[in-house]
C-alpha positions as CSV (number, residue, x, y, z in Angstrom):
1,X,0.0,0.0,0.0
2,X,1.0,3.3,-1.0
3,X,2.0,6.1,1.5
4,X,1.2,9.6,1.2
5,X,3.5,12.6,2.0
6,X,1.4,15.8,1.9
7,X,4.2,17.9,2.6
8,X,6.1,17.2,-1.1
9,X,2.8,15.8,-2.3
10,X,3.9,13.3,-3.8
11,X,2.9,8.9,-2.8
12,X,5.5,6.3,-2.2
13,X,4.6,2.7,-2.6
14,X,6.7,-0.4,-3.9
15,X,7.1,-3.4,-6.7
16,X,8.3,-6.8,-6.1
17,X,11.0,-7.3,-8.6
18,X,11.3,-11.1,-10.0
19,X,14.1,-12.3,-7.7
20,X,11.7,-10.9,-4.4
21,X,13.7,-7.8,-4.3
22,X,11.5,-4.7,-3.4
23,X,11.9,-1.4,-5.1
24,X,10.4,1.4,-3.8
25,X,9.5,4.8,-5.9
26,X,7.8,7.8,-5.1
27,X,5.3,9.3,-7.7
28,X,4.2,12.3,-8.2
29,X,2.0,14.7,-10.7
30,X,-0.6,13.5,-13.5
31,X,-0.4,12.6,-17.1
32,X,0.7,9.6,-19.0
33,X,3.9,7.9,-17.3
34,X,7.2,8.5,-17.2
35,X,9.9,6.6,-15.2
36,X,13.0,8.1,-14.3
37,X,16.4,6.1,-14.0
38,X,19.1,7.9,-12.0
39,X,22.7,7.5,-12.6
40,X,25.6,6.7,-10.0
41,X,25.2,7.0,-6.2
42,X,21.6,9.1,-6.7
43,X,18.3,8.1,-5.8
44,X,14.9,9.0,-6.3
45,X,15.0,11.7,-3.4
46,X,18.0,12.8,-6.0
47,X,15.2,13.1,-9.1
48,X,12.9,15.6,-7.8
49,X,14.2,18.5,-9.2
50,X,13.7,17.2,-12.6
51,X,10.7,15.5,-12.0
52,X,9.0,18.3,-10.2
53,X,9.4,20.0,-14.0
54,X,8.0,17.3,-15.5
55,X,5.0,16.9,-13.1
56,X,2.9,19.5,-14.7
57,X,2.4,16.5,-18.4
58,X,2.9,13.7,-16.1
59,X,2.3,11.0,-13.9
60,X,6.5,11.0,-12.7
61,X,8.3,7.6,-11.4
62,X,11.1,7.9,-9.6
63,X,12.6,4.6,-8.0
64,X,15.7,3.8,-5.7
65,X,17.9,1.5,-7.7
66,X,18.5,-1.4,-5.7
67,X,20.8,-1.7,-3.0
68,X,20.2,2.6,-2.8
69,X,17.4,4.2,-0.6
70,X,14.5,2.4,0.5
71,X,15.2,-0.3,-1.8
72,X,15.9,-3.8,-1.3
73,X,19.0,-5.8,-2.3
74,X,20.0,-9.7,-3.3
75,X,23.2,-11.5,-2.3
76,X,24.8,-11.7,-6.0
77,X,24.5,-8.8,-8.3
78,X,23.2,-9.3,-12.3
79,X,22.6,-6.5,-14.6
80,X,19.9,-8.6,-15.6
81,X,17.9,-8.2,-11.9
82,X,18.2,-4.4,-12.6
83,X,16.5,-4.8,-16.2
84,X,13.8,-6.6,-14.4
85,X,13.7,-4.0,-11.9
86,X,12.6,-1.3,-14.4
87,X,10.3,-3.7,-16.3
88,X,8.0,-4.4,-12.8
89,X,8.0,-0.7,-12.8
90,X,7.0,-0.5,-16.3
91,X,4.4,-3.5,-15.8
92,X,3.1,-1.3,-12.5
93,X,2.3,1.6,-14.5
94,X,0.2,0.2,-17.3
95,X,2.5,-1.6,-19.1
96,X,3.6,1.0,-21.2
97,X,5.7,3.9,-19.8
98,X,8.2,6.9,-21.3
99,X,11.7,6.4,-19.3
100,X,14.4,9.0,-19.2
101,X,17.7,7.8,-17.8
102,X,20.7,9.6,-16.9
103,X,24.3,8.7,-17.3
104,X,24.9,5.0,-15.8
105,X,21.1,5.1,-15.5
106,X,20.7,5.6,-18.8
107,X,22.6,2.8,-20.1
108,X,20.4,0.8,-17.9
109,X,17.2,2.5,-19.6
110,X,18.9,1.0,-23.3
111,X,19.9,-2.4,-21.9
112,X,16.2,-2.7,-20.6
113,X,15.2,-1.7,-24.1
114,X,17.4,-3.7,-25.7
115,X,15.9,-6.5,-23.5
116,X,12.4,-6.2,-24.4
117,X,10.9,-3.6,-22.0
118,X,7.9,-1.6,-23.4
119,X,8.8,2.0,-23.4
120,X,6.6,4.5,-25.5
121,X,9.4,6.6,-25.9
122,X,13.6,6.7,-24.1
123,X,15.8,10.0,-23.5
124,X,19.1,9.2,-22.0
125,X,21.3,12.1,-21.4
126,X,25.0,11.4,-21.3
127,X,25.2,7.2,-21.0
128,X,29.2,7.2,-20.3
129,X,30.2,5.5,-22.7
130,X,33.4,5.8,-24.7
131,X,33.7,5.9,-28.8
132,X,37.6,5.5,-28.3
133,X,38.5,2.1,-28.5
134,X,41.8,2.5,-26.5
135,X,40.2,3.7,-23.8
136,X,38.9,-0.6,-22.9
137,X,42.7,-0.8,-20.7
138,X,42.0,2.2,-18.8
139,X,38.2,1.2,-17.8
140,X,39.2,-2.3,-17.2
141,X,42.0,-0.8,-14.1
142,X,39.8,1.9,-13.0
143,X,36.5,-1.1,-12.4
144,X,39.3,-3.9,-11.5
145,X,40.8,-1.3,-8.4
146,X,37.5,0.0,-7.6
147,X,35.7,-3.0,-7.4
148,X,38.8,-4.4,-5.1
149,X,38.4,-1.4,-2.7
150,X,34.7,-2.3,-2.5
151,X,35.4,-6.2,-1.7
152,X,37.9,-4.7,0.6
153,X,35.0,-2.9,2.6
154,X,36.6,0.2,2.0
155,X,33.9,2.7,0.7
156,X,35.6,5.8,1.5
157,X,38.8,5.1,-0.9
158,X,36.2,3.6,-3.5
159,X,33.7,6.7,-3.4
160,X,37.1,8.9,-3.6
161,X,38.7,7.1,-6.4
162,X,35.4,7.2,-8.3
163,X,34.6,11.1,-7.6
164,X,38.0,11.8,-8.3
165,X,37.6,11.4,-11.9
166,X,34.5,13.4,-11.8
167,X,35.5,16.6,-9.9
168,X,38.4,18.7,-8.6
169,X,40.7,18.1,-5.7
170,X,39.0,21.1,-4.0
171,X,35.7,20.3,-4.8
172,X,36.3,17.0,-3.8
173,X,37.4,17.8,-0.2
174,X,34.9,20.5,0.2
175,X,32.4,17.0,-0.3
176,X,33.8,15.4,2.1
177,X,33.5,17.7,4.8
178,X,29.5,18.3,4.2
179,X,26.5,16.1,5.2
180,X,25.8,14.5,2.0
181,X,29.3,12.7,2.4
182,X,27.4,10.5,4.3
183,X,24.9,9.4,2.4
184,X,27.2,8.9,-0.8
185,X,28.7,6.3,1.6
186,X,25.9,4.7,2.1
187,X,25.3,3.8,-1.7
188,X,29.3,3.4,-2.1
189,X,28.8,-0.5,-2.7
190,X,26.5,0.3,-5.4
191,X,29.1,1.5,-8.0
192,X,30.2,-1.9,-8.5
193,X,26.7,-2.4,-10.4
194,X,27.1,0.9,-12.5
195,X,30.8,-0.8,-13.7
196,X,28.6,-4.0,-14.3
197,X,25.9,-2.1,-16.5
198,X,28.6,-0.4,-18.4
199,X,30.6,-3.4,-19.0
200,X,34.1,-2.4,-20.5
201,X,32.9,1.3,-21.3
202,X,32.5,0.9,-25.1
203,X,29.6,2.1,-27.0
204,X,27.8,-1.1,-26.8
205,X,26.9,-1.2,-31.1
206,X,25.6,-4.5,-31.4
207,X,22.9,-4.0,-27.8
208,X,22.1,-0.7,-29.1
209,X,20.8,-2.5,-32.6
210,X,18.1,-4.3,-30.9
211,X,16.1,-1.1,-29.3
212,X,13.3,-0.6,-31.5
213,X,11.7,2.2,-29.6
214,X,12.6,6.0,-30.6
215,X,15.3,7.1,-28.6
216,X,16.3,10.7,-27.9
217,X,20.2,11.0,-27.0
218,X,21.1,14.3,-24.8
219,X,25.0,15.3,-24.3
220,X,26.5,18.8,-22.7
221,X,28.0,21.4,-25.1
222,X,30.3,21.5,-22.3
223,X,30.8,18.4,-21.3
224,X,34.1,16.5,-21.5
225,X,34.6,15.1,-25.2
226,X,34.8,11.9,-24.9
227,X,31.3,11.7,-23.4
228,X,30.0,14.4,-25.8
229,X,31.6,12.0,-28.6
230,X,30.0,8.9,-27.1
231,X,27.0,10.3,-26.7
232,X,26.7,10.7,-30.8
233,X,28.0,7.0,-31.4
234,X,25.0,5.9,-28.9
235,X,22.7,7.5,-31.3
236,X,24.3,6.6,-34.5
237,X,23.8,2.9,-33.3
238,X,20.2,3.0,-32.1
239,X,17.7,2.0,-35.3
240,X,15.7,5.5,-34.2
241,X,17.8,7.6,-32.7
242,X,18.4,11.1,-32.3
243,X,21.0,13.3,-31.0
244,X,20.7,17.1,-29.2
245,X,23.5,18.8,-27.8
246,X,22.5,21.5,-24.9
247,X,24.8,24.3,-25.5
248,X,26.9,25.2,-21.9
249,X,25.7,22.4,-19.9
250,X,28.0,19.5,-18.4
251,X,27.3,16.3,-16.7
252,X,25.5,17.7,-14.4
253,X,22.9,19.1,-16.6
254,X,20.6,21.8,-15.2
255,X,17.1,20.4,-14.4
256,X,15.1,23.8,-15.8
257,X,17.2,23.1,-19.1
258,X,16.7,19.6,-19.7
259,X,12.8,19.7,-18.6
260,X,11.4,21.3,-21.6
261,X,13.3,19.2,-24.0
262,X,12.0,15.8,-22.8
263,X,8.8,17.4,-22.5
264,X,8.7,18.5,-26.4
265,X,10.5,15.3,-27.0
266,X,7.6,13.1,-25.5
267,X,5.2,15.4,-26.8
268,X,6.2,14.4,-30.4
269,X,3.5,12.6,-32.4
């Protein structure tokens, strides 16, 4: 049963994933569908921005990727519990839902495509992958050392080493002294399943083929080049996909930007 918080208006409720994990989202404004897949160490508390943009056309699904939030977990990890995460979302909400994923999230949005899942329509913005071939030695240390700090049980070092590659020193250490450091430890062990999802960090061509839906393909005008570059391989390989560059943003793309172009974008006829 579904519980109600008045003060974000907004309902939280729960879906029993195959394996008898439980997932827990919070939904919120009216319209047709649309889930919302977050990316690395965010949950759904993490989506509201966005979604409160998006609330206005519709009915907005964000969930706590397993092993993050109020969500459940399973001994062994399988990229393929997390497809079948999103599908009993999917399945919840009628069967046939809009999904926007972002970053690692969004390459779980495609492989869930890929896989069968019945979207109306998919915008990922910025799926990390790489369009550089030489780049497969580098991912293949950076997973290898940060899934060893994570066997090791030390999330600190692994939460560093992955933020380290995302941010400045300064920023970094400015992180670490604030509240939220906290909570980003809390979903530390998680990052293992965003290295899982992303596999060896190449666009995936040949997965990408079988995603019939229309896909819409977002990168930053700022963001770093490999990602902008990877971003326009994804959509080369997808059978209907599109590409859209948002001048001046970066990875962390602004929610009031973004909004109105998934909005036109699932508007589309």
């Amino acid at each position: 049963m579904d519980e109600v918080n008045t003060t974000l208006s907004r309902s939280r409720g729960h879906v029993m994933s195959p394996d008898g994990t439980r997932i827990a989202y919070e939904r919120y404004g009216d319209g047709p569908p649309l889930v919302l897949v977050s990316g690395a160490l965010c949950t759904a508390e993490d989506e509201q921005p966005l979604g409160g943009l998006l609330a206005a056309r519709h009915t907005v699904v964000a969930y706590d990727r397993r092993g993050r939030g109020r969500s459940g977990d399973a001994p062994a990890y399988a990229v393929q519990r997390e497809i079948e995460d999103l599908a009993a979302l999917v399945e919840e909400f009628g069967g046939q839902v809009a999904v926007h994923g972002t970053s690692s999230g969004a390459a779980l949005a495609l492989a869930a495509a890929a896989a069968g899942a019945p979207m109306t329509r998919l915008s990922v913005f910025e799926p990390p992958y790489s369009a550089d071939p030489e780049s497969r030695t580098a991912e293949a240390a950076h997973t290898a050392r940060l899934t060893e700090l994570l066997d090791q049980g030390l999330r600190e070092a692994a939460l560093e080493l992955f933020l380290s590659e995302a941010m400045p020193a300064q920023a970094l250490a400015g992180l670490r002294g604030s509240p939220a450091w906290a909570a980003l430890l809390e979903v530390a062990p998680t990052l293992a399943y965003d290295c899982a999802v992303l596999g060896d960090g190449q666009v995936p061509t040949v997965l990408l083929a079988g995603v019939r839906t229309r896909v819409l393909v977002i990168d930053g005008g700022a963001s770093p080049l490999w990602m902008r570059e990877g971003a326009v391989a994804v959509a080369a390989s997808l059978p209907r996909g599109r590409h859209r560059t948002l001048t001046g943003q970066t990875h962390m793309v602004a929610p009031h930007v973004l909004a109105p172009v998934l909005a036109d974008f699932l508007a589309e006829d």
